[in-house]
N, CA, C and O atoms as CSV, one atom per row, in Angstrom:
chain,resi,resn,atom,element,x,y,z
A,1,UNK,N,N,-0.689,-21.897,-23.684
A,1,UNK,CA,C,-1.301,-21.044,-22.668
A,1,UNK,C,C,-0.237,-20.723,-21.614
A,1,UNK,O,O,0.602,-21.548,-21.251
A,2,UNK,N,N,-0.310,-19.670,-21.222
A,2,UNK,CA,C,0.985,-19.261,-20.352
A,2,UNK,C,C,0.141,-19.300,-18.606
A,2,UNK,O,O,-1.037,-19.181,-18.268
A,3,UNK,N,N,1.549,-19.549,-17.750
A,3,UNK,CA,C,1.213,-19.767,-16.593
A,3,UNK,C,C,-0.243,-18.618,-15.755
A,3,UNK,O,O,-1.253,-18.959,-15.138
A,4,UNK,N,N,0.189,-17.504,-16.049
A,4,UNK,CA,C,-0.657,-16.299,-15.640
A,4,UNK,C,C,-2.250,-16.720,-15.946
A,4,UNK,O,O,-3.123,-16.566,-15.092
A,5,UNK,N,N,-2.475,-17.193,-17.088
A,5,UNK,CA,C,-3.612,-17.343,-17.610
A,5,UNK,C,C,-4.212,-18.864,-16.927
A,5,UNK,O,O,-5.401,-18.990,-16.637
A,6,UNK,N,N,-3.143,-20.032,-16.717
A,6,UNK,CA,C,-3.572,-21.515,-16.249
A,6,UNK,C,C,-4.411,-20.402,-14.905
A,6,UNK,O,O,-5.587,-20.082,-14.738
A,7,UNK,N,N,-3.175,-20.084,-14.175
A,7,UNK,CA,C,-3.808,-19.379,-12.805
A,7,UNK,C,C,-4.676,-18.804,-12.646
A,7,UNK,O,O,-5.173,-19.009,-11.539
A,8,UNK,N,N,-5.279,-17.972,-13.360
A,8,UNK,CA,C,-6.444,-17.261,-13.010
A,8,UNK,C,C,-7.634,-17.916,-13.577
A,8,UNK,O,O,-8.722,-17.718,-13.037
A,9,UNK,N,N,-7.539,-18.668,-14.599
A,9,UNK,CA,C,-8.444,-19.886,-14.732
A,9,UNK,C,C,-8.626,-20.723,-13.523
A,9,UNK,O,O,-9.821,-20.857,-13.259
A,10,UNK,N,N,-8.004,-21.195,-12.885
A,10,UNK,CA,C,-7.911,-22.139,-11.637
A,10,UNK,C,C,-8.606,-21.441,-10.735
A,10,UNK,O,O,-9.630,-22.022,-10.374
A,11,UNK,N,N,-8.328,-19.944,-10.028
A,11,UNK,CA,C,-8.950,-18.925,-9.310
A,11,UNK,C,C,-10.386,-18.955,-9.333
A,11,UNK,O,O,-11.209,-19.056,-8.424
A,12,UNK,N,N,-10.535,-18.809,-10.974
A,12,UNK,CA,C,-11.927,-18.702,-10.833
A,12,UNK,C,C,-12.762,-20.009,-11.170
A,12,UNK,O,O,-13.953,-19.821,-11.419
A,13,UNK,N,N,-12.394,-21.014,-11.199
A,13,UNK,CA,C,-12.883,-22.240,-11.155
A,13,UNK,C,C,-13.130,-22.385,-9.775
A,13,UNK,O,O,-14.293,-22.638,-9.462
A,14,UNK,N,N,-12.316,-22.284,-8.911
A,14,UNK,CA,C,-12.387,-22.149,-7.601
A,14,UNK,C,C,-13.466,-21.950,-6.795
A,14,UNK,O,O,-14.098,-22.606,-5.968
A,15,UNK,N,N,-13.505,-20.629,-7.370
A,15,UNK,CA,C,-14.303,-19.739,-6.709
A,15,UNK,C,C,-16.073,-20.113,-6.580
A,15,UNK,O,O,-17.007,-20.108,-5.779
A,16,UNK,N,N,-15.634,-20.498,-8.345
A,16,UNK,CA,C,-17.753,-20.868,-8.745
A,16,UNK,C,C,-17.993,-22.518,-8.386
A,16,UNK,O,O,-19.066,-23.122,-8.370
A,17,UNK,N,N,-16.690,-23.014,-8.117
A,17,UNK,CA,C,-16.939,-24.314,-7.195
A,17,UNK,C,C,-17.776,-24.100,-5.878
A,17,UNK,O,O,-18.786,-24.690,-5.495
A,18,UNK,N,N,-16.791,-22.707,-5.087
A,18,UNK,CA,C,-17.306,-23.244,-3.919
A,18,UNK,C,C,-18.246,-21.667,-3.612
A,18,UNK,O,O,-18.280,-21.300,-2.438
A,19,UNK,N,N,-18.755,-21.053,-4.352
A,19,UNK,CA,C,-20.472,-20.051,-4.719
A,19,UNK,C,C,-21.286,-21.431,-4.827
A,19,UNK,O,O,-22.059,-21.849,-3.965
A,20,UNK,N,N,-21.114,-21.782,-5.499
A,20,UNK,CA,C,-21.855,-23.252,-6.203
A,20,UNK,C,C,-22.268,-24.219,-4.573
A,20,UNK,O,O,-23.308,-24.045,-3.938
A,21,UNK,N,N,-21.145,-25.213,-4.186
A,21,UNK,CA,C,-21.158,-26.002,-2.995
A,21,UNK,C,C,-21.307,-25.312,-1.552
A,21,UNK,O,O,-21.740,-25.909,-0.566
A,22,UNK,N,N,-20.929,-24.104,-1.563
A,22,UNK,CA,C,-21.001,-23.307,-0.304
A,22,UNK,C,C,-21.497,-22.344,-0.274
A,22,UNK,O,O,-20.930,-21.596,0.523
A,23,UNK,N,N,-22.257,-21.943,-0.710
A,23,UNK,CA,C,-22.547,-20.609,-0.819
A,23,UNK,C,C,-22.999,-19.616,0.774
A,23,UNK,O,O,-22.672,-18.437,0.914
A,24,UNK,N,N,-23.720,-20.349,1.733
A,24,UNK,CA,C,-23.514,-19.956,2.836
A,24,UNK,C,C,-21.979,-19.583,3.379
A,24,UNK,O,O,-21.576,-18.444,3.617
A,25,UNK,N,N,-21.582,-20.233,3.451
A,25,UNK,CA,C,-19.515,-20.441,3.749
A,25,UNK,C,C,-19.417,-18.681,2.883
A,25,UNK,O,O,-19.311,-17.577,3.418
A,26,UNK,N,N,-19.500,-19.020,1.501
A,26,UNK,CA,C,-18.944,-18.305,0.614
A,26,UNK,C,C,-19.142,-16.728,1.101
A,26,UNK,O,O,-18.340,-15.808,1.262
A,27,UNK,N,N,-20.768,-16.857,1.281
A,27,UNK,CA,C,-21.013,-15.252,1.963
A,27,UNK,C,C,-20.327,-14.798,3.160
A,27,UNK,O,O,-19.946,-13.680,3.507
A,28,UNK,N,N,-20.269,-15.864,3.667
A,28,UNK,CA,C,-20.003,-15.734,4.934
A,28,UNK,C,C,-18.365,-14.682,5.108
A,28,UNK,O,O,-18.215,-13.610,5.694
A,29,UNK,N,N,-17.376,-15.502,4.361
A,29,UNK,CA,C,-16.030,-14.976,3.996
A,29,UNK,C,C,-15.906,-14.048,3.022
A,29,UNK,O,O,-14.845,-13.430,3.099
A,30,UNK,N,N,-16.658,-13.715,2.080
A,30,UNK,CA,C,-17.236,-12.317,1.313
A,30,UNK,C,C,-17.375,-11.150,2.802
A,30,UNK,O,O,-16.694,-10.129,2.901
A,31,UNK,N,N,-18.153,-11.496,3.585
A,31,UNK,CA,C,-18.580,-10.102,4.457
A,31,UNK,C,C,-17.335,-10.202,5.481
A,31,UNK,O,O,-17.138,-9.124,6.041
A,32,UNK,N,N,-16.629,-11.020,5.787
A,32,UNK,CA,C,-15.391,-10.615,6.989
A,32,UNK,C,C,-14.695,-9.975,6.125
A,32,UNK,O,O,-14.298,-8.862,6.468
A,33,UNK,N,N,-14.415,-10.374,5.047
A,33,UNK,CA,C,-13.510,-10.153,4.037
A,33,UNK,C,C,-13.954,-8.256,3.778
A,33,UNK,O,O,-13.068,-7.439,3.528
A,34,UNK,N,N,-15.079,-7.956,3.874
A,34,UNK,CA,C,-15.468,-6.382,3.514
A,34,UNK,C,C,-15.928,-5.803,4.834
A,34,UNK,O,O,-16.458,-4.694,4.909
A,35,UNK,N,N,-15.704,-6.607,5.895
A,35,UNK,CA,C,-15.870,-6.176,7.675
A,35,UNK,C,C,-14.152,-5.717,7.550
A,35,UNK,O,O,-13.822,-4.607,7.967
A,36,UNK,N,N,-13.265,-6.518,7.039
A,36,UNK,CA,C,-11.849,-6.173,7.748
A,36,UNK,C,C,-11.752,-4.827,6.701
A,36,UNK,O,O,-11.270,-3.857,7.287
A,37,UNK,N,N,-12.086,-4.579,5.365
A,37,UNK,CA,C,-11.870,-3.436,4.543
A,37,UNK,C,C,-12.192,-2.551,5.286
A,37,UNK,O,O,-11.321,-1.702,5.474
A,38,UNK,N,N,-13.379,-2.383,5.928
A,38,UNK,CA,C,-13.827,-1.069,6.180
A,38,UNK,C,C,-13.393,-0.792,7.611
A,38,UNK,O,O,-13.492,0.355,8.049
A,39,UNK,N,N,-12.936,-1.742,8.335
A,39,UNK,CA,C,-12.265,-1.501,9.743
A,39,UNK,C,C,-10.642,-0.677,9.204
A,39,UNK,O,O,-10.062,0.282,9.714
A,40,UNK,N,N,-10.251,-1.567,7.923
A,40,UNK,CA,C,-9.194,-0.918,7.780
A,40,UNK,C,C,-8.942,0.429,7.348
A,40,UNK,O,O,-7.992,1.032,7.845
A,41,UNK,N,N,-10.002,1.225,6.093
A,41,UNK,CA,C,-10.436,2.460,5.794
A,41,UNK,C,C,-10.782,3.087,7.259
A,41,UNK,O,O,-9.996,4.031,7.337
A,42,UNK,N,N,-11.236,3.068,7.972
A,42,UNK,CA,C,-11.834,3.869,8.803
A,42,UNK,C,C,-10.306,4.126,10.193
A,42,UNK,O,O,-10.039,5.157,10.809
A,43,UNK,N,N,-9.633,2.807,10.264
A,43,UNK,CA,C,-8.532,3.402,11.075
A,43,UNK,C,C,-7.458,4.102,10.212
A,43,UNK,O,O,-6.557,4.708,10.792
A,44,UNK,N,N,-7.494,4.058,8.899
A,44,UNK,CA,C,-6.546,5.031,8.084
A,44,UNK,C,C,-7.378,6.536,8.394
A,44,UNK,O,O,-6.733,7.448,8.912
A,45,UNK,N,N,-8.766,6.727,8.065
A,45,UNK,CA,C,-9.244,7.953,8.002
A,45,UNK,C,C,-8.639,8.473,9.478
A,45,UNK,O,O,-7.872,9.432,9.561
A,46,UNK,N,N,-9.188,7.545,10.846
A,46,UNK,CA,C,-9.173,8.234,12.143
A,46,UNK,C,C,-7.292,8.312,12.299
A,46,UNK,O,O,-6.900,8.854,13.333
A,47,UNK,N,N,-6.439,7.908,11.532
A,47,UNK,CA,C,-5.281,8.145,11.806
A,47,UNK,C,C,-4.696,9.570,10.622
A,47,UNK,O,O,-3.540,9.985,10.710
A,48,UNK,N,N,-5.183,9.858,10.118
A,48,UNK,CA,C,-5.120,11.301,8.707
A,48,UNK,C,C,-5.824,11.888,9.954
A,48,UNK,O,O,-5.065,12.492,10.712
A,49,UNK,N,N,-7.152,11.827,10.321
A,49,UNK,CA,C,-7.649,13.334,10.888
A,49,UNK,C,C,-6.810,13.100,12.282
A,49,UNK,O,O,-5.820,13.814,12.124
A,50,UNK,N,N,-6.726,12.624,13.243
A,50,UNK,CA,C,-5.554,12.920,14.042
A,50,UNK,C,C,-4.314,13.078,14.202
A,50,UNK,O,O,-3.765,13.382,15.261
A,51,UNK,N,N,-3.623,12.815,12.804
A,51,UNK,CA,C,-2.524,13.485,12.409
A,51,UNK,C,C,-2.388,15.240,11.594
A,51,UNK,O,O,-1.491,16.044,11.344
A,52,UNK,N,N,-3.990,15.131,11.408
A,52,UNK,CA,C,-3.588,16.292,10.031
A,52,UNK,C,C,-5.410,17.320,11.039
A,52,UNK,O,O,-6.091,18.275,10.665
A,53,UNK,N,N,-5.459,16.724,11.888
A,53,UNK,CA,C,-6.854,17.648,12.521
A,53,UNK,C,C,-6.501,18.148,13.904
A,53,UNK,O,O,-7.312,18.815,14.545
């Protein structure tokens, strides 16, 4: 088994560990995690239309 594959096995062992043990926690860092995406989309958009509006 090559390293790439140990790793992303581990990732997602990870992950359904702590969905599994945390799942409050888990959501919790799911939504900052898609709070900082869309803060970040939205200052790219407001920086295109005030460059290009």
């Amino acid at each position: 088994m090559n390293t790439k594959k140990v790793v992303v096995l581990a990732a997602v062992a990870l992950v359904l560990f702590l969905l599994i043990t945390r799942p409050v926690e888990s959501a919790d860092a799911v939504q900052q995690v898609l709070t900082w995406l869309r803060e970040g989309a939205e200052s790219i958009i407001t920086f295109l239309r005030s460059l290009f509006g």
